[in-house]
DRENMILUM-190271 format. One line per 5 residues: number of its first residue (from 1); their letters; for each residue x, y, z of N, C-alpha, C. Coordinates in Angstrom, 3 decimals. Example, Ala and Ser with C-alpha at 12.3 -4.5 7.8 and 13.67 -1.06 7.14 Angstrom:
1 = as = 13.190,-5.690,7.800,12.300,-4.500,7.800,13.200,-3.300,7.800  12.850,-2.250,7.080,13.670,-1.060,7.140,12.900,0.030,7.870 $
This chain:
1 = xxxxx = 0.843,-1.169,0.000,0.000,0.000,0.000,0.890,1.236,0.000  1.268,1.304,-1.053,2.508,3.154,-1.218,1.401,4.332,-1.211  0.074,4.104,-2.017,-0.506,5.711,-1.872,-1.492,5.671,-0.773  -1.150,6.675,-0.054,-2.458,6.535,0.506,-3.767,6.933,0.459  -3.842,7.290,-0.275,-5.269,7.234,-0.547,-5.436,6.504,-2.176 $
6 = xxxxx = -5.915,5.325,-1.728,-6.461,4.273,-2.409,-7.450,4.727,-3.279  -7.160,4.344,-4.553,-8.597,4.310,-5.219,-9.707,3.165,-4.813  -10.831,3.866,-5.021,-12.028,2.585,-4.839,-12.092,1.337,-5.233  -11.080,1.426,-6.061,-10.731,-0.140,-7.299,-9.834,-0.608,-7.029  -9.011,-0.612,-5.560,-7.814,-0.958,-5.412,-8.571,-2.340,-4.622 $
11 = xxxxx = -7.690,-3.454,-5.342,-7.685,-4.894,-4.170,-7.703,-4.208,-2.875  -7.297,-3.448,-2.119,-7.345,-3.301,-0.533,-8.965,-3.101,-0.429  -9.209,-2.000,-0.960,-10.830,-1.282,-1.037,-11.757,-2.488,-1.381  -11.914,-3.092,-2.335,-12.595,-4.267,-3.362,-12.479,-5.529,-2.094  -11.528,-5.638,-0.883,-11.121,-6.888,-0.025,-12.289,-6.596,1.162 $
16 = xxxxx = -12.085,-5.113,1.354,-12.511,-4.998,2.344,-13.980,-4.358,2.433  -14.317,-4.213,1.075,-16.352,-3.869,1.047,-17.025,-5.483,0.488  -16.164,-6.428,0.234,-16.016,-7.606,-0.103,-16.503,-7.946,1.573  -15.512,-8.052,2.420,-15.887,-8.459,3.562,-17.096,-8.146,4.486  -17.046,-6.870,4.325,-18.427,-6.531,4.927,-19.428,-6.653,4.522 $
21 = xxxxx = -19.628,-6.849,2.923,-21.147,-7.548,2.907,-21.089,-8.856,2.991  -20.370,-9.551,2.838,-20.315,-11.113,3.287,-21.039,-11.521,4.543  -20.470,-10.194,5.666,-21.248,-10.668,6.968,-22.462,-10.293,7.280  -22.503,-9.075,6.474,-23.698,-8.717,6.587,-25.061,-9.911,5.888  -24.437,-10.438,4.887,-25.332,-11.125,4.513,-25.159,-12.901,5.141 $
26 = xxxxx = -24.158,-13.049,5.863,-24.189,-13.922,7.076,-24.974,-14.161,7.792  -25.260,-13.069,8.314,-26.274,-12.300,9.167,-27.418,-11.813,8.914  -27.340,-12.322,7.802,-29.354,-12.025,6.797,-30.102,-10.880,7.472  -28.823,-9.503,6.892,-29.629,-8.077,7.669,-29.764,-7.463,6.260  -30.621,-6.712,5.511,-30.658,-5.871,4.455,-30.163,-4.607,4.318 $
31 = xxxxx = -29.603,-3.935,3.479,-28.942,-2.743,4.006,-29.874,-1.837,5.228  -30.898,-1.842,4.666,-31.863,-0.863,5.552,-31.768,-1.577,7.169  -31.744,-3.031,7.429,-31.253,-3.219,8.476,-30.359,-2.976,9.519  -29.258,-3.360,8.556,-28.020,-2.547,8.769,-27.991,-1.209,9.069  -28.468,-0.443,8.530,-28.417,1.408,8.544,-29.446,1.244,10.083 $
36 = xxxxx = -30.604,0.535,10.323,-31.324,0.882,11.391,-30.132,0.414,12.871  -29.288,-0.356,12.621,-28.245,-1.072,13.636,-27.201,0.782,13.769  -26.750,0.958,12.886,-25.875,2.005,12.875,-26.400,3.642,12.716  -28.008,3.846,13.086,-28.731,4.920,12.843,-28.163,5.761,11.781  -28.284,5.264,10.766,-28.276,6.013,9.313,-28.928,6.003,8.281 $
41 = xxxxx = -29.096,6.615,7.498,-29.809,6.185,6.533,-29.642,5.375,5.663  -30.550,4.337,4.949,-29.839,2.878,4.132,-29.448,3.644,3.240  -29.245,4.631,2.218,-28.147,4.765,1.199,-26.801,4.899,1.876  -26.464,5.279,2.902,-25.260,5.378,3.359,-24.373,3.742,3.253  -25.293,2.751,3.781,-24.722,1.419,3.430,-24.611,1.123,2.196 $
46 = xxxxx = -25.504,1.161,1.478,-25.253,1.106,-0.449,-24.090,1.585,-0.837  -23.922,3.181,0.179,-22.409,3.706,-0.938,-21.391,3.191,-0.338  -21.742,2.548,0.945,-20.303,1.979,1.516,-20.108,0.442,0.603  -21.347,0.112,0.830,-20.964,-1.161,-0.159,-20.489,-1.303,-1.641  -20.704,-0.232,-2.326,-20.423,0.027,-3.782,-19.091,0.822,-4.018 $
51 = xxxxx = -18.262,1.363,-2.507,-17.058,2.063,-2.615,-17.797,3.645,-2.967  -19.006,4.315,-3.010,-18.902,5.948,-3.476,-18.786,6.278,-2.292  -18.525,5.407,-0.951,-18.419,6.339,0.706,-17.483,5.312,1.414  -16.375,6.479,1.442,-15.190,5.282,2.310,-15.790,5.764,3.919  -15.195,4.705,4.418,-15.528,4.646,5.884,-14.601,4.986,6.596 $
56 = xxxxx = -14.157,6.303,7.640,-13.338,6.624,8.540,-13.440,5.671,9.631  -12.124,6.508,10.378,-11.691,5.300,11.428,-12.814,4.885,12.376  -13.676,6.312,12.858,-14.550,5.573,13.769,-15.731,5.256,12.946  -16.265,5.878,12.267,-17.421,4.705,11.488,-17.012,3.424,11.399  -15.953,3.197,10.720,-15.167,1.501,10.676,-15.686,0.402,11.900 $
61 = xxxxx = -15.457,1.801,13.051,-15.317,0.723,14.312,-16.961,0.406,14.350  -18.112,1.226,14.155,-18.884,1.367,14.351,-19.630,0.216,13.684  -19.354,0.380,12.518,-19.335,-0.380,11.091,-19.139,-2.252,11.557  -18.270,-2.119,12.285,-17.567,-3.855,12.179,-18.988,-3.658,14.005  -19.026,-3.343,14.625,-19.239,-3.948,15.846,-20.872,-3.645,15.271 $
66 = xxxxx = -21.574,-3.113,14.329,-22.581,-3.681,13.999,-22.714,-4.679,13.262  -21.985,-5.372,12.590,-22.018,-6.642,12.014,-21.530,-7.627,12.810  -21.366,-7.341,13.897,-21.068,-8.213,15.379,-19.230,-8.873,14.807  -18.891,-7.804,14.301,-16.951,-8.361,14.184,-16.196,-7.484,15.027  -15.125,-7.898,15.012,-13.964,-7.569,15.998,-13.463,-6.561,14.702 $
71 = xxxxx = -13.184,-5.350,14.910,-12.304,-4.206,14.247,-10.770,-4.676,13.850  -10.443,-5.227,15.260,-8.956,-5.116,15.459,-8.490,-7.115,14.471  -9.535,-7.682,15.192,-9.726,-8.687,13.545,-9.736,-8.620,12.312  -10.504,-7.803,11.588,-10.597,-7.419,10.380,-8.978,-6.953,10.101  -8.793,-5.634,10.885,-7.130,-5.215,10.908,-6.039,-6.304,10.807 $
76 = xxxxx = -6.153,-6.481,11.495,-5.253,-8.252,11.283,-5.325,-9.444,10.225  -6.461,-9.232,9.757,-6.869,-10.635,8.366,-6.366,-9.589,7.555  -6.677,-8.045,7.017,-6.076,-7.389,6.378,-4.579,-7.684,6.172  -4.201,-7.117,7.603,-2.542,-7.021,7.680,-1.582,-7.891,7.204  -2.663,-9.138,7.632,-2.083,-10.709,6.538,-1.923,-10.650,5.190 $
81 = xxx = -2.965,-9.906,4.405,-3.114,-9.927,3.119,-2.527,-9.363,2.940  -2.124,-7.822,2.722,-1.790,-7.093,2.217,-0.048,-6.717,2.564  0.332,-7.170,3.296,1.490,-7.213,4.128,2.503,-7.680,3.690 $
C-alpha cells in the first residue's frame, strides 16, 4: 500500500467492502437493516458497499461492531493480506 489514498478499485478497497457484505449477509440483515443497527440512513450502506463512501476510522469501528466483528480482527486478516 505506497498511496495513501487508495482508489475505490484498489484490491485493498474491493477486499474490504467484499468483507463486509459477506457478513452482513451472514447475518441475513438488508442494508436498511443494517443502517437501522448504525442509525443512518440505508443509502449510506449502499455507498459503503459500492465504494462511493469510504468509511473513517470511527465509522469503521462502528461499522464492524454492527455486524457483530472484531475491528482489530478485520485489521489483522487485512494485515495478513496485504502485508
Amino acid at each position: 500500500m505506497k498511496n495513501l489514498r487508495l482508489s475505490i478499485h484498489s484490491p485493498e478497497n474491493i477486499w474490504l467492502r467484499q468483507l463486509l457484505i459477506k457478513r452482513r449477509r451472514e447475518l441475513k440483515l438488508s442494508q436498511r437493516e443494517l443502517a437501522e443497527r448504525l442509525d443512518v440512513v440505508y443509502s449510506f450502506v449502499g455507498k459503503v458497499e459500492t465504494g462511493d463512501r469510504r468509511l473513517d476510522f470511527l465509522e469503521f469501528i462502528a461499522y464492524c461492531h454492527s455486524l457483530e466483528i472484531d475491528p482489530c480482527q478485520v485489521v489483522m486478516q487485512f494485515n495478513r493480506q496485504f502485508s
